[in-house]
N, C-alpha and C positions, 0 to 999 in steps of 0.2 A: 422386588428382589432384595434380600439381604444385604445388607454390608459385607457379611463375613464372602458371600460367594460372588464379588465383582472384583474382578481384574484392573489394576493398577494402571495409569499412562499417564506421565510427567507431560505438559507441556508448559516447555519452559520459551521467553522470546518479550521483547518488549522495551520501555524507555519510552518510546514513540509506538502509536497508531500502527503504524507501517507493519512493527514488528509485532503487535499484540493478535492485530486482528485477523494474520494467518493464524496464528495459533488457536483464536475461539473455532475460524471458520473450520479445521483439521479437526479440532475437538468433538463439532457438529456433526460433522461427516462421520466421524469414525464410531460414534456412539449411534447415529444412525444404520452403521452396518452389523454391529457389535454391541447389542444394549446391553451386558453386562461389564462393558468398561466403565471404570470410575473415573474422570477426566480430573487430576489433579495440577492445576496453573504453581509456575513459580515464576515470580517477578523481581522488580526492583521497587521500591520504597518512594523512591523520587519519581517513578514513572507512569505514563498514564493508566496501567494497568492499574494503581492502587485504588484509583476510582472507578476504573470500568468494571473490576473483577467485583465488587462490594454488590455494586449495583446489581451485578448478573445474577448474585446469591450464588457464586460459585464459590468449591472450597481452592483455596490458595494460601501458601507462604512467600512473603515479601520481605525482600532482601535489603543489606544496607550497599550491596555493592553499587559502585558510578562506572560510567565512561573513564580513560584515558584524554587528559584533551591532549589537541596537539598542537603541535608549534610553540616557539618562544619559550622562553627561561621557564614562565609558568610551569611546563611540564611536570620540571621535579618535585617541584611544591605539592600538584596533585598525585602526582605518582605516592608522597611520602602519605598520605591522607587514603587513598585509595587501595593499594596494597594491603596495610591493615583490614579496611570493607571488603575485599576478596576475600581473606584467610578466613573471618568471624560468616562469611557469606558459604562458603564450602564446607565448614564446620555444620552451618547450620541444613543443609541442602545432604551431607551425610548422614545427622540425626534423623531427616526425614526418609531417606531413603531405608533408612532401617525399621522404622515403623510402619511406612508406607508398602515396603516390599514391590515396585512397580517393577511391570515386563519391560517396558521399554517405557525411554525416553524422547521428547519429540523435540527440538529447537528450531526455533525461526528467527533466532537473530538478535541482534543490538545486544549489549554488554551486560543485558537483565537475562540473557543465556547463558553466558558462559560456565557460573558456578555448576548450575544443572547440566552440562554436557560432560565438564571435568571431570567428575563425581561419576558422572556413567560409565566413561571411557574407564578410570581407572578401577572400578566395580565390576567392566565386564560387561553391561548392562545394556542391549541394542541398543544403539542411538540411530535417529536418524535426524536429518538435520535438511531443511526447507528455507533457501535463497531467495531473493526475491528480486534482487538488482542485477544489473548487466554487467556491477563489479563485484566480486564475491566481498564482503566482509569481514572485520576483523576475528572475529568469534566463529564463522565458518570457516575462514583458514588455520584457525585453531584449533576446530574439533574435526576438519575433515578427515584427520588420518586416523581418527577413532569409530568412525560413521560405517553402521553398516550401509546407509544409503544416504547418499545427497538428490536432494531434490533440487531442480535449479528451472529458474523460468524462462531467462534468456542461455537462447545454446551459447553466445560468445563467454559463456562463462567458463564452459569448459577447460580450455585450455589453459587458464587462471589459478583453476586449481592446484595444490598442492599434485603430485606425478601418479602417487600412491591409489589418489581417491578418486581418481579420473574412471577409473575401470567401474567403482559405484557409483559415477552418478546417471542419473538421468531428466531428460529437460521434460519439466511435467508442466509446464506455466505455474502463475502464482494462484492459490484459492481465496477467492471471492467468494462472496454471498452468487445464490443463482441468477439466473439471467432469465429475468420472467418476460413471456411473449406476449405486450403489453401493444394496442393497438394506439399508433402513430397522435392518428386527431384523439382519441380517448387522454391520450399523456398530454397531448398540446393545453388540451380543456383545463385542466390542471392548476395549470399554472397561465390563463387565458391571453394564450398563442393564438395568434393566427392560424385555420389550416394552413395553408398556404404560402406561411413564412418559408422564406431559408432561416434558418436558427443555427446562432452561436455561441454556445454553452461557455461562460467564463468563467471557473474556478480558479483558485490556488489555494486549493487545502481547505479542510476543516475550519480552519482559523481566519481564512481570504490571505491576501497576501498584498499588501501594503504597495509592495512595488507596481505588482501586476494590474491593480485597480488606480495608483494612478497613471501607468498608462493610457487606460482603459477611457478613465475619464477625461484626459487628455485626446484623444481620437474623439469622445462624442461630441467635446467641443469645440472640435473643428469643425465638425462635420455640420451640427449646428450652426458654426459662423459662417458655413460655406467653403471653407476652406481647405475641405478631403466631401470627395462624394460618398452616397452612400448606395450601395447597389438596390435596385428595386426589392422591397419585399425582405428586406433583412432586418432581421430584430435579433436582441441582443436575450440571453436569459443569464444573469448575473450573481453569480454568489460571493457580495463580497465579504464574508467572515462580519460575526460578531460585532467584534470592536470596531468595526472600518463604518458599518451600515450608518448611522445616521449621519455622518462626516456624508458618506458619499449620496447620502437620499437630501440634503442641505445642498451640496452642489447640483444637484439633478431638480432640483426643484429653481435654482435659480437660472438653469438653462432652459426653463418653461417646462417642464418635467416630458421629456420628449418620448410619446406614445409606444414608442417603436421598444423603446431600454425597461427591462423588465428587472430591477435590481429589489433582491431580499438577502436578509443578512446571511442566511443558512438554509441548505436546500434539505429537507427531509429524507423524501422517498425522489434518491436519486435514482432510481431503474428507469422512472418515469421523467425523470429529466432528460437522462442518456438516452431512454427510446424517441424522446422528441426530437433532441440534434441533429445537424446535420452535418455539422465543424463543430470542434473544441478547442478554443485557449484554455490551455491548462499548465500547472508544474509538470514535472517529469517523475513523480513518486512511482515506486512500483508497483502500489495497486491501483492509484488512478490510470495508467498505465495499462495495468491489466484491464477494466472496466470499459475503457475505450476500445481494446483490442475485442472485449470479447460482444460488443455492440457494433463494432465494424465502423468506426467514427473516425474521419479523416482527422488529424492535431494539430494543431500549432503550439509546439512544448516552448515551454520558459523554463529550463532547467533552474533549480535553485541553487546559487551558488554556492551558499555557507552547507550545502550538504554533507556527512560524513565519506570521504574517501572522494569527494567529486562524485558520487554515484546517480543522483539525477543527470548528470553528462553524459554518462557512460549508457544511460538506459536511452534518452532521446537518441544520442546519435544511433544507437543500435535499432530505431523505430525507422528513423529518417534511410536507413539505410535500407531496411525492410520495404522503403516507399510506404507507408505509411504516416508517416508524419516530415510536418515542417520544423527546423528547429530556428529559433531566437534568442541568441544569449541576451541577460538579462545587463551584460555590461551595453547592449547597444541598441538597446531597448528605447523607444520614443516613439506616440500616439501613431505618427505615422507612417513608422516602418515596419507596424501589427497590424495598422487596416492596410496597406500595400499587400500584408498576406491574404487578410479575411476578403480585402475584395477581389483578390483573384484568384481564391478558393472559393469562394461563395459563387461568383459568374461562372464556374467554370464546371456544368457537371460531371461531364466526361471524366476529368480531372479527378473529382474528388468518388466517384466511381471505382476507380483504378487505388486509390488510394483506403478505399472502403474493403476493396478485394484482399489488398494486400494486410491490412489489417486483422480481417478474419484468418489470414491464412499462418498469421502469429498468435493469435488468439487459441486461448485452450480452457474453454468452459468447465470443460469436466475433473480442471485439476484437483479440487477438493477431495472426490469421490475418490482418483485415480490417488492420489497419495495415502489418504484412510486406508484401503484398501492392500495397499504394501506395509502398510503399516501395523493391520490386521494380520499379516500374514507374518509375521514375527512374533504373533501372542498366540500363549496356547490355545487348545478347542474352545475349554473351560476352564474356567477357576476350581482351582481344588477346594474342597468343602472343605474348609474347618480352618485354614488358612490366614485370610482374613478375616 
Protein backbone atom coordinates (compact mmCIF):
# COMPACT_ATOMS: atom_id res chain seq x y z
CA UNK A 1 0.00 0.00 0.00
CA UNK A 2 1.09 3.48 -0.53
CA UNK A 3 2.27 5.99 1.80
CA UNK A 4 0.17 8.62 0.34
CA UNK A 5 -3.06 6.32 1.05
CA UNK A 6 -2.53 5.10 4.95
CA UNK A 7 -4.03 6.69 7.75
CA UNK A 8 -2.14 8.50 10.43
CA UNK A 9 -2.18 7.31 14.49
CA UNK A 10 0.20 9.03 16.86
CA UNK A 11 1.12 6.73 19.63
CA UNK A 12 2.58 8.53 22.09
CA UNK A 13 3.52 7.02 26.04
CA UNK A 14 6.87 6.00 27.49
CA UNK A 15 10.16 6.88 29.76
CA UNK A 16 9.76 3.42 31.30
CA UNK A 17 8.70 -0.20 29.87
CA UNK A 18 5.49 0.23 31.56
CA UNK A 19 4.43 2.96 29.51
CA UNK A 20 5.98 2.08 26.08
CA UNK A 21 4.99 -1.35 25.69
CA UNK A 22 1.10 -0.53 25.75
CA UNK A 23 1.65 1.54 23.21
CA UNK A 24 3.53 -1.05 20.70
CA UNK A 25 1.03 -3.65 21.89
CA UNK A 26 -2.28 -0.89 20.82
CA UNK A 27 -0.15 -0.23 17.64
CA UNK A 28 -0.13 -4.23 16.89
CA UNK A 29 -3.59 -4.51 17.45
CA UNK A 30 -5.00 -1.82 15.66
CA UNK A 31 -2.87 -2.14 12.40
CA UNK A 32 -3.99 -5.75 12.83
CA UNK A 33 -7.63 -4.66 12.29
CA UNK A 34 -6.74 -1.67 10.12
CA UNK A 35 -3.77 -2.50 7.81
CA UNK A 36 -3.77 0.87 6.25
CA UNK A 37 -2.92 2.63 9.50
CA UNK A 38 0.60 4.20 9.66
CA UNK A 39 1.55 3.66 13.41
CA UNK A 40 3.64 6.81 14.19
CA UNK A 41 5.47 6.49 18.14
CA UNK A 42 6.39 9.76 19.84
CA UNK A 43 8.75 9.53 22.83
CA UNK A 44 11.24 10.82 25.11
CA UNK A 45 15.01 11.10 24.43
CA UNK A 46 16.03 9.92 27.71
CA UNK A 47 13.47 7.03 27.66
CA UNK A 48 13.55 3.39 27.03
CA UNK A 49 11.70 3.88 23.80
CA UNK A 50 14.78 5.60 22.21
CA UNK A 51 16.27 2.04 22.04
CA UNK A 52 13.35 -0.10 21.79
CA UNK A 53 11.66 2.12 18.81
CA UNK A 54 15.40 1.90 16.61
CA UNK A 55 15.41 -1.68 17.20
CA UNK A 56 11.61 -2.10 15.96
CA UNK A 57 12.55 -0.21 12.73
CA UNK A 58 9.61 1.73 13.59
CA UNK A 59 9.12 5.43 12.46
CA UNK A 60 9.24 7.78 15.54
CA UNK A 61 10.14 11.47 16.92
CA UNK A 62 12.01 11.58 20.24
CA UNK A 63 11.53 14.38 22.35
CA UNK A 64 13.80 16.27 24.80
CA UNK A 65 11.05 16.56 27.36
CA UNK A 66 11.67 14.93 31.27
CA UNK A 67 9.63 14.06 34.29
CA UNK A 68 8.83 16.63 36.97
CA UNK A 69 10.67 15.18 40.05
CA UNK A 70 9.12 15.54 43.16
CA UNK A 71 9.82 16.50 46.62
CA UNK A 72 12.46 18.80 48.14
CA UNK A 73 14.08 22.12 47.01
CA UNK A 74 15.34 20.08 43.93
CA UNK A 75 11.98 20.69 42.28
CA UNK A 76 12.58 24.12 41.22
CA UNK A 77 15.82 23.53 39.94
CA UNK A 78 14.17 20.91 37.50
CA UNK A 79 11.10 22.58 36.90
CA UNK A 80 13.47 25.61 35.58
CA UNK A 81 15.37 22.90 33.07
CA UNK A 82 12.20 21.18 32.22
CA UNK A 83 9.76 23.78 31.32
CA UNK A 84 12.02 25.02 28.50
CA UNK A 85 12.10 20.76 27.25
CA UNK A 86 8.16 20.90 27.25
CA UNK A 87 7.86 24.24 25.23
CA UNK A 88 10.87 23.01 22.32
CA UNK A 89 8.97 19.41 22.81
CA UNK A 90 5.26 20.85 21.71
CA UNK A 91 6.88 23.03 19.20
CA UNK A 92 8.31 19.93 17.95
CA UNK A 93 5.13 17.44 18.23
CA UNK A 94 3.10 20.62 16.32
CA UNK A 95 5.60 20.60 13.44
CA UNK A 96 4.83 16.96 13.12
CA UNK A 97 1.50 17.02 13.44
CA UNK A 98 1.24 19.18 10.36
CA UNK A 99 3.21 17.04 8.22
CA UNK A 100 1.95 14.00 9.78
CA UNK A 101 -1.90 14.95 9.35
CA UNK A 102 -2.87 12.02 12.00
CA UNK A 103 -6.80 11.04 12.79
CA UNK A 104 -6.09 10.37 16.18
CA UNK A 105 -3.96 10.26 18.88
CA UNK A 106 -3.23 7.45 21.29
CA UNK A 107 -1.37 8.01 25.02
CA UNK A 108 -0.31 5.53 27.48
CA UNK A 109 1.39 7.46 29.75
CA UNK A 110 4.53 8.82 31.66
CA UNK A 111 5.75 12.27 30.89
CA UNK A 112 7.07 10.94 27.18
CA UNK A 113 2.93 11.63 26.47
CA UNK A 114 2.13 14.60 27.38
CA UNK A 115 3.45 16.91 24.63
CA UNK A 116 1.49 14.50 22.15
CA UNK A 117 -1.80 14.64 24.02
CA UNK A 118 -1.36 18.68 24.49
CA UNK A 119 -1.03 19.10 20.91
CA UNK A 120 -4.12 17.00 20.22
CA UNK A 121 -6.48 18.46 22.66
CA UNK A 122 -5.69 21.84 21.60
CA UNK A 123 -5.87 20.86 17.53
CA UNK A 124 -9.01 19.05 18.15
CA UNK A 125 -7.62 15.86 17.29
CA UNK A 126 -9.32 12.48 18.92
CA UNK A 127 -7.31 11.50 21.76
CA UNK A 128 -7.69 8.62 23.51
CA UNK A 129 -5.71 7.97 26.46
CA UNK A 130 -4.99 4.13 28.05
CA UNK A 131 -4.03 3.88 32.10
CA UNK A 132 -2.61 1.31 33.34
CA UNK A 133 -2.27 1.77 37.28
CA UNK A 134 -4.86 1.57 40.02
CA UNK A 135 -3.77 5.33 40.36
CA UNK A 136 -4.47 7.37 37.36
CA UNK A 137 -1.16 9.44 36.45
CA UNK A 138 0.04 12.60 36.05
CA UNK A 139 -0.32 13.10 32.27
CA UNK A 140 -3.79 11.15 32.37
CA UNK A 141 -5.20 13.72 34.79
CA UNK A 142 -3.96 16.03 32.48
CA UNK A 143 -5.18 15.16 29.29
CA UNK A 144 -8.31 13.46 30.63
CA UNK A 145 -10.67 16.35 30.17
CA UNK A 146 -9.54 16.47 26.44
CA UNK A 147 -9.87 12.52 25.84
CA UNK A 148 -12.55 11.25 23.69
CA UNK A 149 -12.02 7.92 25.62
CA UNK A 150 -10.02 6.87 28.74
CA UNK A 151 -9.22 3.52 28.77
CA UNK A 152 -8.37 2.28 32.37
CA UNK A 153 -7.38 -1.31 33.69
CA UNK A 154 -8.24 -1.15 37.10
CA UNK A 155 -12.15 0.01 37.83
CA UNK A 156 -10.77 1.87 41.28
CA UNK A 157 -9.62 4.25 38.93
CA UNK A 158 -12.62 5.67 38.09
CA UNK A 159 -13.65 7.68 40.67
CA UNK A 160 -9.93 9.33 40.60
CA UNK A 161 -10.66 10.71 37.59
CA UNK A 162 -11.03 14.27 36.88
CA UNK A 163 -15.56 14.51 37.09
CA UNK A 164 -15.68 15.48 33.41
CA UNK A 165 -13.99 12.24 31.98
CA UNK A 166 -15.62 9.77 34.14
CA UNK A 167 -18.66 9.51 31.70
CA UNK A 168 -15.65 8.56 28.81
CA UNK A 169 -14.02 6.18 30.55
CA UNK A 170 -14.18 2.59 30.45
CA UNK A 171 -12.17 -0.31 32.27
CA UNK A 172 -10.84 -2.32 29.37
CA UNK A 173 -7.64 -4.06 31.44
CA UNK A 174 -4.05 -3.16 30.35
CA UNK A 175 -2.83 -4.81 26.67
CA UNK A 176 -0.45 -7.33 26.81
CA UNK A 177 1.24 -9.52 24.25
CA UNK A 178 -1.38 -12.56 23.87
CA UNK A 179 -1.73 -15.27 26.13
CA UNK A 180 -0.71 -18.34 24.12
CA UNK A 181 -2.37 -21.91 25.49
CA UNK A 182 0.99 -23.39 26.11
CA UNK A 183 0.92 -26.96 27.65
CA UNK A 184 1.87 -27.01 31.56
CA UNK A 185 4.82 -29.92 31.46
CA UNK A 186 5.73 -28.65 27.74
CA UNK A 187 6.59 -25.00 29.49
CA UNK A 188 8.12 -26.86 32.71
CA UNK A 189 10.64 -28.73 30.05
CA UNK A 190 11.89 -25.49 29.24
CA UNK A 191 13.35 -24.32 31.70
CA UNK A 192 13.89 -28.17 33.25
CA UNK A 193 11.05 -28.15 36.04
CA UNK A 194 9.92 -30.93 37.59
CA UNK A 195 6.48 -32.06 36.34
CA UNK A 196 5.33 -32.25 39.46
CA UNK A 197 6.80 -29.25 41.10
CA UNK A 198 4.81 -26.53 42.93
CA UNK A 199 6.65 -23.57 41.18
CA UNK A 200 7.44 -20.15 42.28
CA UNK A 201 8.06 -17.60 39.73
CA UNK A 202 10.28 -14.73 41.22
CA UNK A 203 10.72 -11.74 39.30
CA UNK A 204 10.98 -8.05 39.83
CA UNK A 205 11.25 -6.54 36.57
CA UNK A 206 13.16 -6.63 33.58
CA UNK A 207 16.22 -5.41 35.37
CA UNK A 208 15.64 -8.18 38.82
CA UNK A 209 15.30 -6.10 41.78
CA UNK A 210 18.13 -5.97 44.26
CA UNK A 211 15.91 -5.93 47.28
CA UNK A 212 13.65 -8.71 46.15
CA UNK A 213 16.57 -11.17 45.37
CA UNK A 214 18.21 -10.52 48.53
CA UNK A 215 15.36 -11.54 50.31
CA UNK A 216 15.08 -14.23 48.08
CA UNK A 217 18.43 -15.42 48.94
CA UNK A 218 18.13 -14.88 52.27
CA UNK A 219 15.08 -17.51 52.74
CA UNK A 220 17.17 -20.18 50.55
CA UNK A 221 19.72 -19.98 53.08
CA UNK A 222 17.74 -20.66 55.64
CA UNK A 223 16.10 -23.20 54.41
CA UNK A 224 19.35 -24.66 53.50
CA UNK A 225 20.64 -24.32 57.14
CA UNK A 226 17.51 -25.80 58.24
CA UNK A 227 16.31 -23.05 59.57
CA UNK A 228 12.68 -22.37 57.54
CA UNK A 229 11.39 -25.54 56.05
CA UNK A 230 10.78 -26.11 52.70
CA UNK A 231 7.44 -27.51 51.54
CA UNK A 232 7.71 -30.79 49.58
CA UNK A 233 8.16 -30.50 45.74
CA UNK A 234 8.78 -26.65 45.71
CA UNK A 235 11.17 -25.23 43.34
CA UNK A 236 11.95 -21.91 42.89
CA UNK A 237 12.18 -20.30 38.89
CA UNK A 238 14.22 -17.25 39.47
CA UNK A 239 14.75 -14.11 37.45
CA UNK A 240 17.11 -12.22 38.96
CA UNK A 241 17.96 -9.22 36.42
CA UNK A 242 21.22 -8.85 34.54
CA UNK A 243 23.46 -7.21 36.79
CA UNK A 244 22.32 -9.23 40.09
CA UNK A 245 22.98 -12.80 38.22
CA UNK A 246 26.31 -13.69 38.79
CA UNK A 247 26.33 -11.95 42.47
CA UNK A 248 23.41 -14.32 43.07
CA UNK A 249 24.67 -17.71 40.91
CA UNK A 250 28.40 -17.05 43.44
CA UNK A 251 26.08 -17.29 46.46
CA UNK A 252 24.05 -20.11 45.16
CA UNK A 253 26.91 -21.98 44.33
CA UNK A 254 28.38 -21.67 47.88
CA UNK A 255 25.15 -22.98 49.23
CA UNK A 256 25.96 -26.16 47.23
CA UNK A 257 23.87 -24.89 44.40
CA UNK A 258 20.72 -26.36 45.65
CA UNK A 259 18.66 -28.52 42.89
CA UNK A 260 15.46 -27.35 43.78
CA UNK A 261 16.56 -23.05 42.90
CA UNK A 262 16.27 -22.52 39.28
CA UNK A 263 18.19 -18.94 38.97
CA UNK A 264 18.91 -17.10 35.26
CA UNK A 265 19.62 -13.60 34.93
CA UNK A 266 16.54 -12.85 32.34
CA UNK A 267 13.63 -14.92 31.46
CA UNK A 268 12.97 -14.72 27.60
CA UNK A 269 9.69 -16.26 26.59
CA UNK A 270 7.83 -15.43 29.72
CA UNK A 271 4.20 -16.98 28.41
CA UNK A 272 6.01 -20.17 29.16
CA UNK A 273 7.29 -19.20 32.35
CA UNK A 274 3.71 -17.80 33.56
CA UNK A 275 2.05 -21.08 32.05
CA UNK A 276 4.51 -23.03 34.34
CA UNK A 277 3.62 -21.14 37.76
CA UNK A 278 1.84 -21.93 40.12
CA UNK A 279 2.54 -18.71 42.67
CA UNK A 280 4.38 -15.58 41.94
CA UNK A 281 6.74 -13.05 43.82
CA UNK A 282 6.73 -10.38 41.96
CA UNK A 283 6.67 -6.18 41.96
CA UNK A 284 3.42 -4.79 41.61
CA UNK A 285 3.95 -3.09 37.91
CA UNK A 286 0.94 -2.83 35.95
CA UNK A 287 1.69 -5.14 33.27
CA UNK A 288 3.38 -7.70 35.35
CA UNK A 289 0.24 -7.41 37.01
CA UNK A 290 -1.81 -7.85 34.08
CA UNK A 291 0.24 -10.97 32.99
CA UNK A 292 -0.49 -12.71 36.23
CA UNK A 293 -4.15 -11.74 35.92
CA UNK A 294 -4.55 -12.99 32.72
CA UNK A 295 -2.73 -16.62 33.51
CA UNK A 296 -4.81 -16.71 36.67
CA UNK A 297 -1.63 -16.89 39.08
CA UNK A 298 -2.14 -16.59 42.59
CA UNK A 299 0.90 -13.37 43.92
CA UNK A 300 2.70 -12.39 46.50
CA UNK A 301 3.32 -8.33 45.22
CA UNK A 302 6.30 -6.52 46.65
CA UNK A 303 5.17 -3.18 45.57
CA UNK A 304 8.12 -0.95 44.72
CA UNK A 305 8.41 1.82 46.75
CA UNK A 306 10.32 4.51 44.85
CA UNK A 307 7.40 4.22 42.23
CA UNK A 308 5.77 7.27 40.62
CA UNK A 309 2.68 8.42 42.62
CA UNK A 310 3.12 5.26 45.03
CA UNK A 311 1.15 3.50 42.11
CA UNK A 312 2.64 -0.19 42.56
CA UNK A 313 0.68 0.23 46.15
CA UNK A 314 -2.22 1.29 44.73
CA UNK A 315 -2.33 -1.61 42.15
CA UNK A 316 -1.32 -4.49 44.80
CA UNK A 317 -3.76 -3.38 47.23
CA UNK A 318 -6.33 -3.33 44.56
CA UNK A 319 -5.33 -7.24 43.67
CA UNK A 320 -5.25 -8.16 47.33
CA UNK A 321 -8.55 -6.79 47.60
CA UNK A 322 -9.83 -8.68 44.45
CA UNK A 323 -8.44 -11.82 46.51
CA UNK A 324 -6.06 -12.48 44.30
CA UNK A 325 -3.02 -11.71 45.62
CA UNK A 326 -0.86 -11.38 48.90
CA UNK A 327 0.60 -8.04 49.51
CA UNK A 328 4.39 -7.44 51.44
CA UNK A 329 5.70 -4.12 51.82
CA UNK A 330 9.16 -3.98 50.90
CA UNK A 331 9.71 -1.85 54.20
CA UNK A 332 9.09 -5.28 56.16
CA UNK A 333 10.46 -7.42 53.89
CA UNK A 334 12.98 -10.37 55.54
CA UNK A 335 13.59 -14.08 54.03
CA UNK A 336 11.24 -15.26 56.39
CA UNK A 337 8.27 -13.35 56.45
CA UNK A 338 8.12 -14.26 52.03
CA UNK A 339 8.60 -17.96 52.69
CA UNK A 340 5.82 -17.68 55.70
CA UNK A 341 3.83 -16.69 52.45
CA UNK A 342 5.15 -19.23 49.77
CA UNK A 343 4.76 -21.82 52.33
CA UNK A 344 1.37 -21.47 53.01
CA UNK A 345 0.45 -20.69 49.54
CA UNK A 346 2.23 -23.41 48.07
CA UNK A 347 0.61 -26.10 50.85
CA UNK A 348 -2.45 -24.81 50.46
CA UNK A 349 -4.37 -25.67 47.18
CA UNK A 350 -7.77 -24.94 47.89
CA UNK A 351 -6.30 -21.59 48.72
CA UNK A 352 -4.41 -20.77 45.93
CA UNK A 353 -7.61 -22.24 43.68
CA UNK A 354 -9.83 -19.35 44.99
CA UNK A 355 -7.10 -17.10 44.41
CA UNK A 356 -6.60 -18.34 40.80
CA UNK A 357 -10.42 -17.83 40.32
CA UNK A 358 -10.30 -14.52 41.42
CA UNK A 359 -7.53 -13.47 39.40
CA UNK A 360 -9.12 -14.57 36.11
CA UNK A 361 -12.05 -12.77 37.13
CA UNK A 362 -9.82 -9.29 36.99
CA UNK A 363 -8.11 -10.45 34.21
CA UNK A 364 -8.93 -9.14 30.62
CA UNK A 365 -7.05 -10.82 27.67
CA UNK A 366 -8.77 -9.29 25.13
CA UNK A 367 -7.80 -5.67 26.02
CA UNK A 368 -5.57 -4.93 23.07
CA UNK A 369 -8.10 -5.93 20.40
CA UNK A 370 -10.87 -4.20 22.64
CA UNK A 371 -9.09 -0.88 22.67
CA UNK A 372 -7.84 -0.97 18.80
CA UNK A 373 -11.05 -1.49 18.00
CA UNK A 374 -12.40 1.86 19.63
CA UNK A 375 -9.82 3.25 18.51
CA UNK A 376 -10.57 2.09 14.93
CA UNK A 377 -13.75 3.48 15.35
CA UNK A 378 -12.82 7.17 15.41
CA UNK A 379 -10.73 6.84 12.00
CA UNK A 380 -12.26 7.34 8.89
CA UNK A 381 -13.37 4.17 6.29
CA UNK A 382 -10.29 5.13 4.33
CA UNK A 383 -7.73 7.28 3.68
CA UNK A 384 -8.51 9.76 1.08
CA UNK A 385 -6.25 9.29 -1.96
CA UNK A 386 -3.99 11.99 -2.79
CA UNK A 387 -3.70 13.14 0.92
CA UNK A 388 -0.84 11.79 2.23
Amino acid sequence: MHEHARIAVVFSGGGTGGHLYPALALADALVALRPDVRPFFVGASRGVEARILPERGLEYLLLPVEGFRRGGGALGVDRFRALPRLGLSLLRVADLVRSLRPEAVVVTGGYAGGPAGIVAGLQGIPLVLQEQNAVPGATTRLLARWARRVHVAFPEVLPLLPARARARAVVSGNPVRPNPDLDKAYARALFSIPERAALVLVVGGSQGSRALNRTVLEAVRAVVSGALTRPEELHLLWSTGPSHFDEISQDLEALGAPAWVHATSYIADMPAALSSADLAVSRAGAMATAELLNHGIPAILVPLPSAAADHQAGNARALAEAGAAVVVSEAGLTGGALWSHVGRLAGDAELRMRMASAARERARPSAAIEIARDIASLLPSAAPRGTR
